[in-house]
MARVEX-946470 format. One line per 5 residues: number of its first residue (from 1); their letters; for each residue x, y, z of N, C-alpha, C. Coordinates in Angstrom, 3 decimals. Layout:
% residues N
NUM> A> X/Y/Z/X/Y/Z/X/Y/Z  ... $
//
This chain:
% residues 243
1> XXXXX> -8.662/-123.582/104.854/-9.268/-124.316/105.970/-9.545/-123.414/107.173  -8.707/-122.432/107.813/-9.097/-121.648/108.521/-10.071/-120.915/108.446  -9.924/-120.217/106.734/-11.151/-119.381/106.616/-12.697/-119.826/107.270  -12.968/-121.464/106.671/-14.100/-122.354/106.752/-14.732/-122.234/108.217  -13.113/-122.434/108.706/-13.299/-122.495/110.622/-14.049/-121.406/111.109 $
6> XXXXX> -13.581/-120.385/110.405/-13.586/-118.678/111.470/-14.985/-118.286/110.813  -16.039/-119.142/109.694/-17.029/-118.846/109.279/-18.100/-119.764/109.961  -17.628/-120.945/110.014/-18.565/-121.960/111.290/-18.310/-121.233/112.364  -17.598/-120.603/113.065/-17.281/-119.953/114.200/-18.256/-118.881/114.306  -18.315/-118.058/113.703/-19.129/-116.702/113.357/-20.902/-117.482/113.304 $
11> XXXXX> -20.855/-118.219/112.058/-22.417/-119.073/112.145/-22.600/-119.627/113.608  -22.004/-119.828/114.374/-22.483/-120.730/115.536/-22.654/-119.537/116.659  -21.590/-118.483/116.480/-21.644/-117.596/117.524/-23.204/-116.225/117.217  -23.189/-116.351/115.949/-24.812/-115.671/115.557/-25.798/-116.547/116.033  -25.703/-117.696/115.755/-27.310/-118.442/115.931/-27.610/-118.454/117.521 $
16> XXXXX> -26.246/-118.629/118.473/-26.282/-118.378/119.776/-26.936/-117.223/120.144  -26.385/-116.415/119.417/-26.667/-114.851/120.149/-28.483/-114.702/119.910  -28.723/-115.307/118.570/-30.125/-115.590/118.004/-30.947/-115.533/119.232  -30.424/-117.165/119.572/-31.394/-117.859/120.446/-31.756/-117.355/121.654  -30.635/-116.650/122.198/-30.731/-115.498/123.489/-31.702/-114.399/123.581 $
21> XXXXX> -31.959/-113.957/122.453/-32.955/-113.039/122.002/-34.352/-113.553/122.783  -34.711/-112.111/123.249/-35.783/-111.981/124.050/-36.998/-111.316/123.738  -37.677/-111.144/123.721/-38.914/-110.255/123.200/-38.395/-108.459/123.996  -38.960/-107.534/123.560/-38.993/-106.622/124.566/-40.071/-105.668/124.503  -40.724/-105.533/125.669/-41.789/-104.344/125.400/-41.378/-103.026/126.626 $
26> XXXXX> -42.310/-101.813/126.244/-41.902/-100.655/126.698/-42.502/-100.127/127.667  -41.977/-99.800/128.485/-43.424/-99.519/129.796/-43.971/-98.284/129.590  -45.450/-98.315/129.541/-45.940/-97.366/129.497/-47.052/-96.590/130.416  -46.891/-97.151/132.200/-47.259/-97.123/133.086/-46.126/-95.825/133.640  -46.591/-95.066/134.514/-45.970/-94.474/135.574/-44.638/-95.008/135.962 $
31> XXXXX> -44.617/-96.451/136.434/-43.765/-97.414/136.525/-44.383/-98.643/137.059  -43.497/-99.790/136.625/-43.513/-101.238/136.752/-42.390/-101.870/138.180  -43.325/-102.818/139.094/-42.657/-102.785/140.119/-42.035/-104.483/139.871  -40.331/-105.074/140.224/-40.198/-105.865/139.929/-39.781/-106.670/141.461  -40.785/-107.606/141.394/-40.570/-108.799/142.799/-39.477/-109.935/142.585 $
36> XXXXX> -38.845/-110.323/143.974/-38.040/-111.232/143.536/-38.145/-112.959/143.088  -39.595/-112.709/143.630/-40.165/-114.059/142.677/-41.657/-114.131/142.108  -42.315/-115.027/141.507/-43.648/-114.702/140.786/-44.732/-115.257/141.971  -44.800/-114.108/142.499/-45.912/-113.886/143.125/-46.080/-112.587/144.280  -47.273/-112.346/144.798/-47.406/-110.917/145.464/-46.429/-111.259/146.833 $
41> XXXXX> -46.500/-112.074/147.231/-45.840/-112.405/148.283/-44.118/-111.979/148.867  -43.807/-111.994/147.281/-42.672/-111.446/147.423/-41.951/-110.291/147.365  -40.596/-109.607/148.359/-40.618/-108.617/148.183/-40.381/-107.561/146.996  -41.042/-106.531/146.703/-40.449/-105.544/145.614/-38.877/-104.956/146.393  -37.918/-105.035/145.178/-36.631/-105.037/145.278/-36.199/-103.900/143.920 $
46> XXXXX> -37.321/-103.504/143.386/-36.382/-102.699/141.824/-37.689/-101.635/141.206  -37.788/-101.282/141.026/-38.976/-99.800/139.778/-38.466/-99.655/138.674  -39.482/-99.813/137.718/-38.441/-99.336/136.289/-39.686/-98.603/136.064  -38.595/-97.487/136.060/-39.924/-96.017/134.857/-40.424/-96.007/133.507  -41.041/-94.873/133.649/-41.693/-95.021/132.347/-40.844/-94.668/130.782 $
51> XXXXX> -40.852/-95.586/129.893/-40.154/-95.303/128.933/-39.168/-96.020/128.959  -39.021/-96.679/129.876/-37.720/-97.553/129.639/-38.249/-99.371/129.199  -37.135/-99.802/128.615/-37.578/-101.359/127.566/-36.925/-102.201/128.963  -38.024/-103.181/128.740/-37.272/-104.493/129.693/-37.811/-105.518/128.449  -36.803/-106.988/128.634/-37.023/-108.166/128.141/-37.806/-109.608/128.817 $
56> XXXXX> -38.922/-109.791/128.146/-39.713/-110.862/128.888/-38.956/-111.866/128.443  -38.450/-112.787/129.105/-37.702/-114.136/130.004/-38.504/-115.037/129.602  -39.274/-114.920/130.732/-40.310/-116.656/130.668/-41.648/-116.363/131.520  -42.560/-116.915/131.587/-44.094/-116.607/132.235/-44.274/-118.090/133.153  -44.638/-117.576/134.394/-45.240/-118.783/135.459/-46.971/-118.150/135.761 $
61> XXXXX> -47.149/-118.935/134.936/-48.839/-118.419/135.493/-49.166/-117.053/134.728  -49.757/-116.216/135.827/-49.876/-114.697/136.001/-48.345/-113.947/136.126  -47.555/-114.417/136.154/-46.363/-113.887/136.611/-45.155/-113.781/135.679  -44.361/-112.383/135.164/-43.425/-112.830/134.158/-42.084/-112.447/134.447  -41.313/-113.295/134.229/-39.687/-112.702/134.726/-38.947/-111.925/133.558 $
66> XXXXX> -38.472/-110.908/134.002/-37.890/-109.286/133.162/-37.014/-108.924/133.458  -35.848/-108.836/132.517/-34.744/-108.241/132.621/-34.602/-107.019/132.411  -34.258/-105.762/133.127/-34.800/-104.345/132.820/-33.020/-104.188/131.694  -33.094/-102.603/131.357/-31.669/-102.450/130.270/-29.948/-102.821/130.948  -30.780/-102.121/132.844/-29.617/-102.275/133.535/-29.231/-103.971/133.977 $
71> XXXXX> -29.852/-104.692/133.425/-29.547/-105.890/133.388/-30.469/-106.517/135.302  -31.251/-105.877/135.758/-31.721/-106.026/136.886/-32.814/-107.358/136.475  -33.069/-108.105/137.081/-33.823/-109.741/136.893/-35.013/-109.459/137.692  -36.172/-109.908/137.182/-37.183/-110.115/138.570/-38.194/-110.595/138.028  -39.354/-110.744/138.670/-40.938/-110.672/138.295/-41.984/-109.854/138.420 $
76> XXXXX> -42.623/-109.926/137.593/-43.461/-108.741/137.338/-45.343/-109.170/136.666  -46.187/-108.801/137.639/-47.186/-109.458/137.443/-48.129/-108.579/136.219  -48.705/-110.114/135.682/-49.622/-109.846/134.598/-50.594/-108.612/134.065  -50.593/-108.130/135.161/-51.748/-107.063/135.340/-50.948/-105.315/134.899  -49.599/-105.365/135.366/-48.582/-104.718/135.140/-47.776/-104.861/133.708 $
81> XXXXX> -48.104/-105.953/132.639/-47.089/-106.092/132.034/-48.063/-105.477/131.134  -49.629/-105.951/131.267/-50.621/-105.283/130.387/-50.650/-103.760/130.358  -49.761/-103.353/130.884/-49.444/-101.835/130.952/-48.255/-101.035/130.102  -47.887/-102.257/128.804/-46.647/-102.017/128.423/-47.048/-101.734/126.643  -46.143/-101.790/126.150/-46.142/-101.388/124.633/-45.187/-102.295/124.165 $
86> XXXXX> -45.533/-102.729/122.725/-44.709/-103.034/121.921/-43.779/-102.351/121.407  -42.751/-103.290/121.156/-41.997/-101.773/119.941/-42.433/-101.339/118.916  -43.468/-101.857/118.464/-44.330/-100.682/117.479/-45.110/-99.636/118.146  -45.651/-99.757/119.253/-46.224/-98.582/119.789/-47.891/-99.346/120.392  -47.977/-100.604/120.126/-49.239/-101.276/120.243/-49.221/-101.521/121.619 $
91> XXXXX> -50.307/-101.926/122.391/-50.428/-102.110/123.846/-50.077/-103.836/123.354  -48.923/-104.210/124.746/-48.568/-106.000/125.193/-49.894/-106.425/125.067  -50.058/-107.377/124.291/-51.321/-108.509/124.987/-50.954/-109.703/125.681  -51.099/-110.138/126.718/-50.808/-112.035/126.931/-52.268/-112.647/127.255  -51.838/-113.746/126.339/-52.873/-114.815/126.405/-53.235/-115.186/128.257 $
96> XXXXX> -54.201/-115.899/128.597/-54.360/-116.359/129.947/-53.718/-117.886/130.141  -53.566/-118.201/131.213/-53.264/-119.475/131.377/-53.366/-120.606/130.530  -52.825/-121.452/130.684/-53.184/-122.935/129.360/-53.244/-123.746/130.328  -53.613/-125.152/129.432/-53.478/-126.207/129.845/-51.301/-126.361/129.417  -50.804/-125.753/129.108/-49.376/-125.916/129.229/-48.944/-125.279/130.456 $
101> XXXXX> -49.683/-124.457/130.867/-49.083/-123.824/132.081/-49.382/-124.721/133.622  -50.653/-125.729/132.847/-51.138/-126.941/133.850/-49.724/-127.232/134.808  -49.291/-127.843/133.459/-48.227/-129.290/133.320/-47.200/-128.022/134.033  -46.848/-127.058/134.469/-45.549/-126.571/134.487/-45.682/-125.877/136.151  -47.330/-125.898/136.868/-47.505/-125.507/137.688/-46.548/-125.736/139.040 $
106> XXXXX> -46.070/-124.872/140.155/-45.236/-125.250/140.789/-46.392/-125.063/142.025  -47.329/-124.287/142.264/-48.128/-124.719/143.681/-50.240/-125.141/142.856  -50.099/-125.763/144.524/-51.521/-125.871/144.061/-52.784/-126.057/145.567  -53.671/-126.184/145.352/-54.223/-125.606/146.268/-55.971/-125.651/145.867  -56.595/-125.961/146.761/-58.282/-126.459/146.744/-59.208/-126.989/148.087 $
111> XXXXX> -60.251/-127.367/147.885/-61.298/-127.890/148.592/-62.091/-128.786/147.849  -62.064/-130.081/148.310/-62.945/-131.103/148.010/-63.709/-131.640/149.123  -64.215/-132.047/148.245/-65.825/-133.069/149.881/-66.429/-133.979/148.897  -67.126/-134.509/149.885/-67.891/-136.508/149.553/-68.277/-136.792/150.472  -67.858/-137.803/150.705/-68.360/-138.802/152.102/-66.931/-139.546/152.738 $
116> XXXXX> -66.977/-139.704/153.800/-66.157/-141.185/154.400/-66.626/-141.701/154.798  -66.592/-143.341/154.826/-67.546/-144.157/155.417/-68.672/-144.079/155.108  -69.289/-142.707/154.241/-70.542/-142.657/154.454/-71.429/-141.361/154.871  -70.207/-140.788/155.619/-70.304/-139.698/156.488/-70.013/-138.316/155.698  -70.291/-137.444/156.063/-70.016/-136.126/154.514/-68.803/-135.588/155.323 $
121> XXXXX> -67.688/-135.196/154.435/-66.320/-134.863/154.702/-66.235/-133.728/153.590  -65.083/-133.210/154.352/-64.721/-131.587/153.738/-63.063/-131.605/153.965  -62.489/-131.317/152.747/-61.290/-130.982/153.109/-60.266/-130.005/152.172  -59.250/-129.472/152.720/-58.496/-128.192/152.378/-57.198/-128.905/152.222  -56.346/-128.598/150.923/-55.563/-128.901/150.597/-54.398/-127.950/149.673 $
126> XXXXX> -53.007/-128.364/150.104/-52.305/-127.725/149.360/-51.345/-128.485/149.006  -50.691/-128.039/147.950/-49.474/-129.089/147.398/-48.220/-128.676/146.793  -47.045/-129.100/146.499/-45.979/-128.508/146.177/-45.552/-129.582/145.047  -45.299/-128.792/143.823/-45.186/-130.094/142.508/-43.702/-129.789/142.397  -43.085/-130.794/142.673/-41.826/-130.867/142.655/-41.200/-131.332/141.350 $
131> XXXXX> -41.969/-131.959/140.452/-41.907/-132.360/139.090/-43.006/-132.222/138.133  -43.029/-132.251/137.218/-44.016/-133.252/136.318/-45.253/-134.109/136.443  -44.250/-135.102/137.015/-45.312/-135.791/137.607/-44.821/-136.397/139.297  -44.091/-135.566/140.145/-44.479/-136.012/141.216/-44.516/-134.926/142.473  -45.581/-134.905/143.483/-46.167/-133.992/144.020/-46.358/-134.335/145.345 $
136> XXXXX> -46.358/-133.339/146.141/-46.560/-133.598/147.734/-47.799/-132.962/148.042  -48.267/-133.364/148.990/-49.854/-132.708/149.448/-49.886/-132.671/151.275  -49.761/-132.045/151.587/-50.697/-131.448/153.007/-52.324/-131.285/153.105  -53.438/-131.952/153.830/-54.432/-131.849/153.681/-54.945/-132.047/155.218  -55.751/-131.358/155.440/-57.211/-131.048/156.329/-58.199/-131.403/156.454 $
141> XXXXX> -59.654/-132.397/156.762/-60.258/-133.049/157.222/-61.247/-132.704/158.010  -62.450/-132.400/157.481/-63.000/-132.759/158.631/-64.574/-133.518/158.558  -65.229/-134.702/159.328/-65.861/-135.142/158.915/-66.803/-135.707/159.640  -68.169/-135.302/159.462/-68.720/-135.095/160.350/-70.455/-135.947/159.987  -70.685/-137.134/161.262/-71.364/-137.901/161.434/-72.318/-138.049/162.148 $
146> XXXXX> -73.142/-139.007/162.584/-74.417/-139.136/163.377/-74.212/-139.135/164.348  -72.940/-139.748/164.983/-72.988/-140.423/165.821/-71.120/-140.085/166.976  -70.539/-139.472/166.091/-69.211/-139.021/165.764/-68.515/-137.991/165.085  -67.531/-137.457/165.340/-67.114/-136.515/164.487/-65.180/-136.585/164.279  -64.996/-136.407/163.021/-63.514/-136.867/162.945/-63.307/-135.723/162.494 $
151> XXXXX> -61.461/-135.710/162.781/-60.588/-134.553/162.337/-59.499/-135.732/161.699  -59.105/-134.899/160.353/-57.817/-136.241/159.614/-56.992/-134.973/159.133  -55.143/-135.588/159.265/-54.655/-134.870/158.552/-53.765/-135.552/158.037  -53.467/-135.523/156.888/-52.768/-136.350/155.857/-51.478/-135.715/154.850  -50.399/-136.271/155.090/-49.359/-135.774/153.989/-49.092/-136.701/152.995 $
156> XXXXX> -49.405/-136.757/151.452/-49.207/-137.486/150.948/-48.242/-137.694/149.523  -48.230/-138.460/148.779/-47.030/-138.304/147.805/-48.146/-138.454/146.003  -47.791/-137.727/145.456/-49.235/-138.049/144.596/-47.946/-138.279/143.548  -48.539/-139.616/142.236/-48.017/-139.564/141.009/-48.905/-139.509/140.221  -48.315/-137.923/139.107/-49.301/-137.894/137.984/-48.569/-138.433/136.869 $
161> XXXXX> -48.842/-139.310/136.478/-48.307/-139.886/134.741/-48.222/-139.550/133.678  -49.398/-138.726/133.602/-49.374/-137.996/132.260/-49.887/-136.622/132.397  -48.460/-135.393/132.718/-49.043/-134.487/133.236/-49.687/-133.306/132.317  -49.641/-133.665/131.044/-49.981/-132.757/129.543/-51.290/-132.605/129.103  -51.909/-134.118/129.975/-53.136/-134.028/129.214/-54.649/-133.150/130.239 $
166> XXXXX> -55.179/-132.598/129.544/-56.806/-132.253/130.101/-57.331/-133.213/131.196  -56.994/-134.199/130.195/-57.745/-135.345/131.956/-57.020/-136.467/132.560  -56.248/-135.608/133.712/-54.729/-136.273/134.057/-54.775/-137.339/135.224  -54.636/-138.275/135.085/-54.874/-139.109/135.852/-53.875/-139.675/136.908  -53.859/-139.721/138.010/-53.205/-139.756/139.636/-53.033/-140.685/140.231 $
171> XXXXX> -52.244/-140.893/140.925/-52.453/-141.900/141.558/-51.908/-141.214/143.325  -52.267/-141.539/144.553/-51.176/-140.996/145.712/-51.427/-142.638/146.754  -50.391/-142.130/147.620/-50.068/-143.060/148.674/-49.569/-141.883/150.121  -50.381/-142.184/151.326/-50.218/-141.187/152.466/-50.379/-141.363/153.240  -49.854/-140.798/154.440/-49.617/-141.588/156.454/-50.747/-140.453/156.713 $
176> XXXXX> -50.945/-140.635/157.991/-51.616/-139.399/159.039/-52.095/-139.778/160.137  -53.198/-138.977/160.151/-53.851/-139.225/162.039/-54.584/-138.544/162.011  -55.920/-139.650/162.446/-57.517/-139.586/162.852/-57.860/-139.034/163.776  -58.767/-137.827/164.657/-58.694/-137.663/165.998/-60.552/-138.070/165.555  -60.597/-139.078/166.254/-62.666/-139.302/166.680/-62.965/-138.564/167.803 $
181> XXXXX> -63.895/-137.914/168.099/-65.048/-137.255/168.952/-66.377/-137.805/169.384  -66.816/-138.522/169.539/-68.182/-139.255/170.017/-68.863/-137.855/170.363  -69.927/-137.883/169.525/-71.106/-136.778/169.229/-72.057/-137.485/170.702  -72.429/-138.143/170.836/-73.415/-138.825/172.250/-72.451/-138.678/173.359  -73.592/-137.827/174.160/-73.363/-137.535/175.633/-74.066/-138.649/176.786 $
186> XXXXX> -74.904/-139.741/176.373/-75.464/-140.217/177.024/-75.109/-141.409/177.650  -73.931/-141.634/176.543/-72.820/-142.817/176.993/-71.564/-142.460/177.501  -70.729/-143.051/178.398/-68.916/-142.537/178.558/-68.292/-143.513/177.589  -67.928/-142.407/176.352/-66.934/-143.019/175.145/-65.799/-141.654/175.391  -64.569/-142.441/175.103/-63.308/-141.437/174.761/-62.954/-141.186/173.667 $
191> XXXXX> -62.308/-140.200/173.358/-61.903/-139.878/171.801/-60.923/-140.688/172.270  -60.576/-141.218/170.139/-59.254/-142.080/170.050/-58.669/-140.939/168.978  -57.132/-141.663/168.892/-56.603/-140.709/168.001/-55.677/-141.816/167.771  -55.750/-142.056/166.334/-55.365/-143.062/165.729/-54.072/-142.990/164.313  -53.344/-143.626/163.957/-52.650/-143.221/162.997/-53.474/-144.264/162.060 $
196> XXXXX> -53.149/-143.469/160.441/-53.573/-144.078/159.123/-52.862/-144.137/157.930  -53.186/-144.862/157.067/-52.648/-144.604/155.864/-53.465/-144.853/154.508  -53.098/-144.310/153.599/-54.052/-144.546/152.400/-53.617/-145.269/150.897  -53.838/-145.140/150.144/-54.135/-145.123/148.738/-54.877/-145.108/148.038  -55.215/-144.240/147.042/-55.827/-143.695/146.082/-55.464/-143.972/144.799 $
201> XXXXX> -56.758/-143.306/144.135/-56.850/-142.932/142.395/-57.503/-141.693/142.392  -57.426/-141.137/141.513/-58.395/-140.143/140.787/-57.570/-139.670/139.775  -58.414/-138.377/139.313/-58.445/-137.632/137.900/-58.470/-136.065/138.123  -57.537/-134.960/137.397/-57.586/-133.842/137.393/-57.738/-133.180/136.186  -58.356/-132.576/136.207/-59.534/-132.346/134.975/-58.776/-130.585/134.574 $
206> XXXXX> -58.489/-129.948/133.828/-58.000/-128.962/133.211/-59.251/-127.718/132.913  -59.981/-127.062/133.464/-61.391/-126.716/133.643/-60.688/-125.224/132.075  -60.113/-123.679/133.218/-59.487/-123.306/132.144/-58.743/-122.351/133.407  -58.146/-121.210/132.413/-56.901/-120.389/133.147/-56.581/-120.757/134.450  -56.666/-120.883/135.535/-55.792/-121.550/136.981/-56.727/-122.485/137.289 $
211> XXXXX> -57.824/-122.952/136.798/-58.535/-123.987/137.880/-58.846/-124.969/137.335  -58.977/-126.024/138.028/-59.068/-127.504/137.966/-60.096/-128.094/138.601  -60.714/-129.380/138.081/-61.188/-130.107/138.770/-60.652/-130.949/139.404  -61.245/-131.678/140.505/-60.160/-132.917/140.904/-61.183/-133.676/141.803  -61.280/-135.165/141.227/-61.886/-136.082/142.010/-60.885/-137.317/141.917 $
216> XXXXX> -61.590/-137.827/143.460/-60.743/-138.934/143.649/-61.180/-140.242/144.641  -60.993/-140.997/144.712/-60.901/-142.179/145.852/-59.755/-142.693/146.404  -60.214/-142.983/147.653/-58.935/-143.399/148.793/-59.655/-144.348/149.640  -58.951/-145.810/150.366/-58.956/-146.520/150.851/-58.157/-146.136/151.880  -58.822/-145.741/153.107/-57.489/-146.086/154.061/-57.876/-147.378/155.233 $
221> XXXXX> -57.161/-147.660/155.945/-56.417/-148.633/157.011/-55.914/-147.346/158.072  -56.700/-147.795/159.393/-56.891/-147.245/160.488/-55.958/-147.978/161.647  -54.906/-148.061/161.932/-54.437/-148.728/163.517/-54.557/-148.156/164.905  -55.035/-148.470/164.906/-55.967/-148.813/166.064/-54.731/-148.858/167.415  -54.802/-148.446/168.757/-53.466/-149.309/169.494/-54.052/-150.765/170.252 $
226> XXXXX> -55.908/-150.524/170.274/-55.925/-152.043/170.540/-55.414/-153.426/169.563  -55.267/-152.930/168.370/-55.206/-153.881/167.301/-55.938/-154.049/166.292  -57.023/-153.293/166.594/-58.525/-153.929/166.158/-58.439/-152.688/165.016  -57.972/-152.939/163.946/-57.712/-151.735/162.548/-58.661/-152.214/161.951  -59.027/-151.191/161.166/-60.513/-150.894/160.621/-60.156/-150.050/159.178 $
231> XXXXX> -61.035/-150.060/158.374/-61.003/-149.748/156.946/-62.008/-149.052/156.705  -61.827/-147.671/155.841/-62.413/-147.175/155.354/-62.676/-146.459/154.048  -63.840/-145.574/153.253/-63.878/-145.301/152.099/-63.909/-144.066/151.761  -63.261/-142.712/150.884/-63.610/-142.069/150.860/-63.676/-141.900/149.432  -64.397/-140.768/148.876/-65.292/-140.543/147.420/-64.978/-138.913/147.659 $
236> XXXXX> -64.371/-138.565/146.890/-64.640/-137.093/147.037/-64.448/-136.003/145.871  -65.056/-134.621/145.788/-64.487/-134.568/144.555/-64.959/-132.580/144.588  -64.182/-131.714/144.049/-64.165/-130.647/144.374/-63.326/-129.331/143.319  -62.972/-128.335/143.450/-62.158/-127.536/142.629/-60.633/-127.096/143.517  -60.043/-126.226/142.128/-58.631/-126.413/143.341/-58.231/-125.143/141.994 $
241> XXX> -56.892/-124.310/142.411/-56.209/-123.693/141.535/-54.833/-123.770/142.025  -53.985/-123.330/140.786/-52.730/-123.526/141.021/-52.269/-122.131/140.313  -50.770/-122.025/140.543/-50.110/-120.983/140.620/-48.407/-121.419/140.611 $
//
């Protein structure tokens, strides 16, 4: 009975060690610089020379995390890893982005336009995907009329439902604040500056390697401090990439 034990023991402690197993390729650059997170932004903290093996981890995007021999952790961008060798002696290839790397995106970021009310609107947006499917957005506004000109800025909460597929469909809910401008000098009108809120639908479309489409509609509700709240439409629809 022991024997049995100390052989399930051994089988479980191999398949572990298995699963730990990492790929490894060889640098064959001058040297490879490793950041402390996946992207340029962050600082370089480590160099690994030439000839020495590191183990690819996991890939965000363009970006791959590498364990060098001395056991040092970091990231190391795409453009750099294409600078490496197999252990046969073949140059690394990596595929480009997927629609799996969609679903796993942690920032994101675009410009859409349409109309509000009617009126042609432009706006800049960025977002932080905190899940799967649920996401925060910061957005910019600006929209510009016959008669008027608005500035909107909006933070909102977006749910995507099904974040796997090509054509992913959204839903958000979001507060903010309107600043109006009266374009006519010939009358005395004051700007108002109003708080709002919205809800929406739309669809994000999986185009290919970082970029997306994304259209959408939003209803918002305007309060007003006379009382007198007002409703409006927006249609909009634009590109965006993530990272």
């Amino acid at each position: 009975m022991p024997v049995i034990l100390l052989l399930l023991l051994l089988l479980f402690t191999s398949q572990a060690c298995a699963d730990d197993a990492y790929p490894e390729v060889k640098v064959a650059a001058p040297y490879i610089e490793l950041h402390t997170g996946p992207g340029s932004g962050y600082p370089i903290f480590h160099v690994v020379d030439r000839g020495e093996y590191i183990e690819v981890i996991r890939r965000k995007t363009d970006w791959f995390k590498v364990r060098t021999e001395k056991g040092e952790t970091g990231w190391v961008a795409r453009m750099q890893m294409e600078k490496t060798l197999t252990p046969s002696g073949e140059t690394a290839e990596f595929a480009d982005a997927s629609l799996g790397d969609f679903s796993k995106r942690r920032w994101e970021a675009g410009v859409v336009g349409g109309t509000f009310n009617g009126a042609p609107v432009m706006t800049l947006y960025g977002a932080f995907v905190m899940s799967a499917n649920l996401s925060v957005e910061l957005s910019a506004s600006r929209v510009t009329g016959d008669f008027s000109s608005s500035e909107l800025a909006n933070f909102n909460i977006v749910s995507q439902p099904f974040p796997t597929l090509r054509f992913s469909p959204f839903f958000t809910l979001g507060i903010g604040q309107i600043k109006t401008t009266p374009n006519l000098t010939l009358i005395r009108a004051e700007d108002s500056q109003d708080l709002i809120a919205h809800m929406g639908v739309g669809v994000k479309v999986y185009l290919t390697r970082r970029f997306i489409l994304r259209a959408e509609y939003k209803n918002y509700v305007g309060f007003s401090s006379d009382d007198d709240n007002e409703e409006f439409e927006e249609w909009k629809a634009g590109f965006a990439f993530f990272f």
